[in-house]
N, C-alpha and C positions, 0 to 999 in steps of 0.2 A: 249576659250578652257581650259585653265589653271584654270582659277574660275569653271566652271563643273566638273573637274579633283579633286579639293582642295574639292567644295562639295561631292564626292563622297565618299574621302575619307574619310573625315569626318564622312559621315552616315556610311560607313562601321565600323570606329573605334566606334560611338557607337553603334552598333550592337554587336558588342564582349564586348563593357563593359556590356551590356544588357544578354548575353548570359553568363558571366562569374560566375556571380554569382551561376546560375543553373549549370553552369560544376562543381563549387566547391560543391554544395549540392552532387550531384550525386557521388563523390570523397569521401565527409564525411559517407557518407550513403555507401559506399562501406567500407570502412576503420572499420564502425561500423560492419559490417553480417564479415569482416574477420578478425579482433585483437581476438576478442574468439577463434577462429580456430588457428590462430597463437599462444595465450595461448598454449592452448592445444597441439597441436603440440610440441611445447616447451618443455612443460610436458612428454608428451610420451617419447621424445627424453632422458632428462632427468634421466626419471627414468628405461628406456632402457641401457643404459651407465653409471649407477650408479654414478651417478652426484649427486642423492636426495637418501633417504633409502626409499627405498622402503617399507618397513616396518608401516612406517608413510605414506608415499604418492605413493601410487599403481600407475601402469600407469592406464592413461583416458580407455586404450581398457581393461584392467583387470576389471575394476568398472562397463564397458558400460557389460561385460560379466556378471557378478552377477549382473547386474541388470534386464539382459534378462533372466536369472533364475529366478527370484521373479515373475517377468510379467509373466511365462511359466505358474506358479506355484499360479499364483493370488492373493500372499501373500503381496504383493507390492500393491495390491488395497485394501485390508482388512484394511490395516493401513494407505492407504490416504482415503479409506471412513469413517475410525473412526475419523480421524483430520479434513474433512471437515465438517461431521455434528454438531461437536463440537463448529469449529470455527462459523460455519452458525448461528447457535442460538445464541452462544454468542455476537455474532455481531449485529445480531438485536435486543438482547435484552438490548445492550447497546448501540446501536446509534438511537432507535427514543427518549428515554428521551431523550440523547442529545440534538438532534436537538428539540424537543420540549421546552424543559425549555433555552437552548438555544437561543431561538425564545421569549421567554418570557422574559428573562432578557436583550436582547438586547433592545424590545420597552419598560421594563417598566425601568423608573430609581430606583422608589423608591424600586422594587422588588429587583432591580440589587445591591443596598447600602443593603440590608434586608441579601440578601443569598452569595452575592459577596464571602466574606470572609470567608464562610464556605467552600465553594468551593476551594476556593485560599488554604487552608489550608489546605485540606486534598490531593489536587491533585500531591504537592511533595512526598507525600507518596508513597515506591517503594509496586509496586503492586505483587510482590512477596513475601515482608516480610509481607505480610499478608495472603500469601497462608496458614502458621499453623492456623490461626484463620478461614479460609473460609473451613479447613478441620474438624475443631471442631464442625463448625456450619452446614456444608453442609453433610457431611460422604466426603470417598474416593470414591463415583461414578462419575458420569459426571455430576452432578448439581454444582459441587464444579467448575470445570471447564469453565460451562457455568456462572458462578457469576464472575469469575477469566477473562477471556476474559468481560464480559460485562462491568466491573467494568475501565478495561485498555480503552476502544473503548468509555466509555461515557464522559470523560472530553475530548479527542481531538474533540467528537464529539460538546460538550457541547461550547468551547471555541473558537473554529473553527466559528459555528453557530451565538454567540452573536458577534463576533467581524467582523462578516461580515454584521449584520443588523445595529451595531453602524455606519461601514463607508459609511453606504446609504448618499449621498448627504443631507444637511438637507432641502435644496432648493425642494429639491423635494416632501418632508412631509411638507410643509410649502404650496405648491401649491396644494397638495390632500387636505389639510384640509380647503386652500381657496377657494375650488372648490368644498365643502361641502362633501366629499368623508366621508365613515362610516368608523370607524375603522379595520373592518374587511378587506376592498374595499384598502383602506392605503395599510395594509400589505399584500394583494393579488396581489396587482398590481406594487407595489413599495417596500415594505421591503425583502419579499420572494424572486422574484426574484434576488435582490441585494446580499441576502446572497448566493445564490444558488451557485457560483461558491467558495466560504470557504467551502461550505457543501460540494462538491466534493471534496475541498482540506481534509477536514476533512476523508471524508471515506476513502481516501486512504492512507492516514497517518494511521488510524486506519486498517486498513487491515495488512499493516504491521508487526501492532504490534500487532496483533491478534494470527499472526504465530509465535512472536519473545515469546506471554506468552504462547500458547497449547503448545509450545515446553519444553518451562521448567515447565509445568506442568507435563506434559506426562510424564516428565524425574522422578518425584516424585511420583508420584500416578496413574499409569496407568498400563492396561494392553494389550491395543491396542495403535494404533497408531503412525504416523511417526515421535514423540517424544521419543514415547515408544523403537522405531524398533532403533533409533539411540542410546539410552539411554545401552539397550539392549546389542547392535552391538560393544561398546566400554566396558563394563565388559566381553563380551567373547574376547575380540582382535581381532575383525572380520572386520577389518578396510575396508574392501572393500566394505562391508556391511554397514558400519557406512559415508561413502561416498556417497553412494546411497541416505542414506534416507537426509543427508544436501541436494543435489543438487536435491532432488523431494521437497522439501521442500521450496527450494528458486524458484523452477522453481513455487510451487502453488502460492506463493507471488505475482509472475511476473502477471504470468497469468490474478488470480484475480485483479490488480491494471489496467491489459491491460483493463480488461471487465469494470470497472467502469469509465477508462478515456474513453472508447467507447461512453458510457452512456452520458459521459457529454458530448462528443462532441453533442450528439444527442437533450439531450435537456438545454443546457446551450452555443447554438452556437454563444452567444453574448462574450463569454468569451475567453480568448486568450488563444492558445494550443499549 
């Protein structure tokens, strides 16, 4: 009886260490949907009890108010549809070279020592201090814009790309090419795949920083958009205004990096999430 007793307990005690882990998930995951809430709240309180100036930092219900103004008024979507079609082009017209040439100098080496260093070279370059010369060349419309995002999105894409086809196991190009595999067949079946989850780290590194340049583009040469409206919102002192367009701004960031990690989980489910 005592030995059944001692078994029992036993499997009951692991069954709580079994179960613990999932209590704690569910604990993190709660703690995560309510620290924002409690921010804010914070905040409210705050700036209700003139703890903060209000002047600088409105309460949360003030900004949530002018922002239900903008939405009444559809002024708020005029200048996230000018920042997204901006950023959308821009983004794809600088992440498939990426990923392309990318893909190119990760299999070939001699390409890789050929262009390597042009690359290397110009990629420290801040891609802002070359917004006057992309305004020179481009005008002040949105081509300037869309060279200005594509130009930022094509070395994370580019570098992300090749250094996920270098860490392909070499064992495993060594067994396509013993098993007469075409070069093509190689990198369809073993390069690509391998780099595929860099190419998602890639695009969402570059999505980022897509919104991090339309923003300061906007700020210089625009006359739409949620660069523009924030830009805007801080020469008239409209702080509550200039609130709105930061937090739709970071909200589109979110968004978009949610939709691409979707993506990957979908078709990169070999990869750790």
């Amino acid at each position: 009886p005592d030995m059944s007793a001692t078994a029992r307990s036993l499997t009951e005690d692991e069954l709580r260490r079994l179960k613990a882990p999932a209590r704690r998930e569910r604990i993190y995951r709660f703690a995560s949907y309510f620290s924002p809430l409690l921010l804010l709240l914070l905040w409210e309180l705050s700036s209700r009890t003139n703890m903060i100036d209000q002047r600088f930092f409105p309460a949360p219900s003030a900004i949530a108010g002018t922002a239900w103004e903008m939405i009444v008024s559809l002024e708020l979507f005029q200048h996230i549809g000018a920042t997204l079609r901006r950023v959308g082009i821009g983004y794809a017209m600088g992440a498939i070279p990426g990923v392309l040439l990318g893909l190119l100098l990760g299999l070939s080496r001699p390409v890789r020592r050929l262009l390597g260093p042009i690359f290397a070279a110009l990629y420290p370059v801040p891609k802002i201090a070359i917004l006057p010369l992309i305004l020179l060349i481009f005008g002040v419309g949105d081509a300037s814009k869309f060279v200005l995002i594509a130009i930022g999105v094509f070395f994370l894409m580019f570098y992300n790309t090749m250094g996920g086809v270098m860490q392909t196991p070499q064992i495993y190009m060594d067994v396509a090419k013993n098993a007469g595999a075409t070069p093509f067949q190689t990198f369809r079946r073993i390069a690509f795949p391998a780099a595929l989850p860099s190419i998602f780290t890639g695009l969402k590194l570059a999505a980022g920083s897509s919104y991090i340049i339309i923003a300061a583009a906007e700020f210089l040469g625009a006359r739409s958009g949620v660069g523009f409206f924030i830009w805007a919102s801080w020469q008239t002192f409209a702080v509550s205004r200039m609130f709105v367009g930061i937090v739709v701004i970071s909200v589109m960031g979110y968004l978009t990096i949610m939709a691409i990690e979707a993506l990957e989980r979908r078709f990169v489910p070999w990869a750790k999430h």
